[in-house]
C-alpha angles and dihedrals in degrees: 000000000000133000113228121187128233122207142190099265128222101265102175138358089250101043123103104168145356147202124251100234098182142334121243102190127041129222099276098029111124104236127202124221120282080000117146102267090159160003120228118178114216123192080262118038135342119233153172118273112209116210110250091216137040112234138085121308096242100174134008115208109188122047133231108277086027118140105216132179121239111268096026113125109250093175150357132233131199113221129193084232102117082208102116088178089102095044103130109241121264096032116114121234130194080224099057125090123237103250097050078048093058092039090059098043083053096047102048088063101053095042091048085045091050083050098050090043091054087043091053095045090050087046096054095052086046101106149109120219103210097062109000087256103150118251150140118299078218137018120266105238123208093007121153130238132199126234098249091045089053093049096051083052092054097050089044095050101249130160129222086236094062096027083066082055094059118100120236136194103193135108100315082001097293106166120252131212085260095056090048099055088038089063098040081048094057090038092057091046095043090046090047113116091237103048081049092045089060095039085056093048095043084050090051103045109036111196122243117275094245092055089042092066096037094045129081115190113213120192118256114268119225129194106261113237112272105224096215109211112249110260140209117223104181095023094231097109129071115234116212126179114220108252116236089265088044091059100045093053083050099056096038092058094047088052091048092051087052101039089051139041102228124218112180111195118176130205126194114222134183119238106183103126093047092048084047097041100046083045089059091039109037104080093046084042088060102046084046104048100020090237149100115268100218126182089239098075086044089052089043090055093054089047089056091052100053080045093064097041090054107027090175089079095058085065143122136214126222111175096294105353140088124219115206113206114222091190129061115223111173113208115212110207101224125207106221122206077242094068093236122108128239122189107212117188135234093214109211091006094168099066087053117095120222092277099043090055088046094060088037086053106049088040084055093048102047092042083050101062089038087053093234097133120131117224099246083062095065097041122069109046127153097191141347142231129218114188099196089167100083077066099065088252124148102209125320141176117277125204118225124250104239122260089024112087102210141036137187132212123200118219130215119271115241131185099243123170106243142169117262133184122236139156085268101057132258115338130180114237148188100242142173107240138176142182116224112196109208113195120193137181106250091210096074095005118067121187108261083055095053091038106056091032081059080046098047092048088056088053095059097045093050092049094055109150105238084195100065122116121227 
């Protein structure tokens, strides 16, 4: 029998660590190769983890509601393999002899000693001078930070400059949501009046050199907030608790709303060649492709194409810079049976013709719903796209996805009597019409730019070629 140990796998470029939701086997359970063992939630999507080896699940290592780091070992499986080669160190084996036992048991300490010697020197440098608040002793160059940590820096006012003196203790020391509000937590406590007004008075009157070595000073403890549970008093009220999707998407649209001043402006715009045109198409489409031709991808391709035309809308914003995209990924807001929304991303839309974002569009969607998204499909993304329509809506407010600067929702088509313009004069005509809402961030976008990208998209839209093959 061989150990084999399981880690927490790499589950996005931009993902550093994730939460063990829940586990699905239990330590004796029999898996199955690439079969569910577990659930881990990342900032961005919560998903399945398969087990990398058939066997039995002898040990688990990191406990539900646990916050662990890629590449660190969560449990271990016996296998029937007699290859002891990818037995984890410092685990005993019947197999093992007792010399290479004794060489790992010796080993583990003083590398875990080595480890916790390199931690408390870098704990010791970690300070700031002004108000005790613990940082680098120099800035980390070059280090990367993820999109959740860089939003909570935006709302709290952080620069890039003291966000490099902040410890992590993350993956090559990257610095985690945890090590963030550590660090606000202890500012807010260092910049207090009170902490300052006994750091004055400490400065002022040194104790004598005799207390000073007899005495320990311990922090002041204070009484840790009771969250009261919400209560009805009449009972006639139900009472739910926000599940853990449901709060995330909570906290990240409050933040939008106060990252960005939001301007909304709405176009209608006629559709009747595209509502024509799908009508002729879809059923050969379908037998063709083997999917559903859907108005979102022809709306998405206008959307490229008005991209292209005003590259200063597919930007982001950090502090005082802006950050000009050179590649278009479109993100798709996405209803869940859930009733929560999730954003995936077509990475490089741009480069995809009608009917490669049609298939992109409906695989996105149905992963979507069976929760079966990678994280690097929900991170990336230049602009999004809401298509409220399939709603029955008529036009809405989006809120931008932070760090884009702009969004786009996508109204429901309705047969209106308009004026049209033909070689024969006015008439008055039976059209398809929708309204598009195109919300912007006023910081970066003004409104002549918004306005004529939402008009340029309607162009597009109302000059559809009804020719065209599929």
């Amino acid at each position: 029998m061989a150990l084999v140990e399981m880690v927490m796998p790499k589950m996005g470029e931009s993902v550093m660590e994730g939460t063990i939701l829940k586990w699905l086997k239990a330590v004796g359970d029999t898996i199955e190769q690439d079969e569910p063992v577990l659930e881990v939630a990342t900032d961005k999507v919560d998903t399945e983890i398969p087990a990398i080896q058939g066997g039995v699940l002898k040990e688990i290592l990191a406990q539900e509601g646990d916050v662990v780091q890629i590449g660190k070992v969560i449990a271990i499986i016996a296998t029937d393999s007699e290859d002891t080669s990818t037995a984890p160190s410092g685990i005993s084996q019947a197999q093992e002899s007792p010399q290479k036992k004794d060489n790992s048991q010796e080993e583990a300490p003083i590398l875990s000693e080595a480890l916790q010697s390199i931690e408390q020197s870098l704990e010791e440098a970690q300070h700031f001078a002004s108000n005790g608040v613990e940082r680098l002793s120099v800035p980390a160059e070059g280090r990367f930070y993820s999109p959740l940590v860089m939003n909570i820096a935006k709302t709290e006012g952080i620069s890039m400059e003291e966000l490099s003196y902040i410890p992590g203790s993350g993956l090559e020391d990257r610095v985690t949501k945890k090590d963030i509000l550590s660090y606000l937590a202890q500012r807010k406590q260092d910049s207090s009046p009170a902490t300052q007004q006994k750091s004055t008075q400490t400065a002022a009157t040194p104790a004598p050199a005799q207390t000073q070595t007899q005495t320990v000073s311990t922090p002041a403890v204070t009484s840790p907030e009771i969250s009261r549970p919400a209560t009805s008093i009449s009972g006639n009220v139900e009472i739910i608790e926000m599940d853990r999707m449901r709060r995330m998407i909570a906290e990240r649209m409050v933040d939008s709303k106060r990252t960005s001043p939001h301007v909304t402006t709405f176009i209608e715009v006629d559709v009747t060649n595209i509502v024509r045109w799908r009508n002729q198409v879809k059923d050969e489409f379908k037998k063709k492709e083997g999917e559903n031709l859907t108005f979102t991808p022809i709306f998405m391709e206008a959307i490229i194409k008005a991209l292209k035309d005003f590259p200063m809308i597919n930007i982001s914003v950090e502090g005082d810079k802006i950050i000009r995209k050179k590649d278009i990924n479109i993100g798709m807001a996405t209803a869940l049976p859930s009733g929560n929304l999730i954003v995936p991303v077509i990475h490089q839309a741009d480069h995809l013709s009608l009917v490669g974002l049609t298939k992109k569009v409906n695989e996105l969607a149905s992963r979507a719903r069976q929760n079966k998204l990678k994280p690097d499909e929900l991170s990336g993304g230049t602009y999004t796209v809401s298509n409220i329509g399939s709603f029955g809506n008529e036009m809405g407010t989006p809120i931008i996805v932070q760090p884009q600067v702009a969004i786009m929702a996508i109204g429901t088509i309705k047969k209106k009597p308009a004026v049209i313009e033909t070689e024969e004069g006015d008439m008055i005509a039976i059209r398809h019409l929708m309204f598009i809402s195109h919300s912007y961030d006023h910081r970066v976008v003004d409104g002549a730019l918004g306005g004529m990208f939402g008009r340029r998209v309607a162009d597009y839209l109302e000059a559809f070629d009804t020719k065209r093959s599929i």
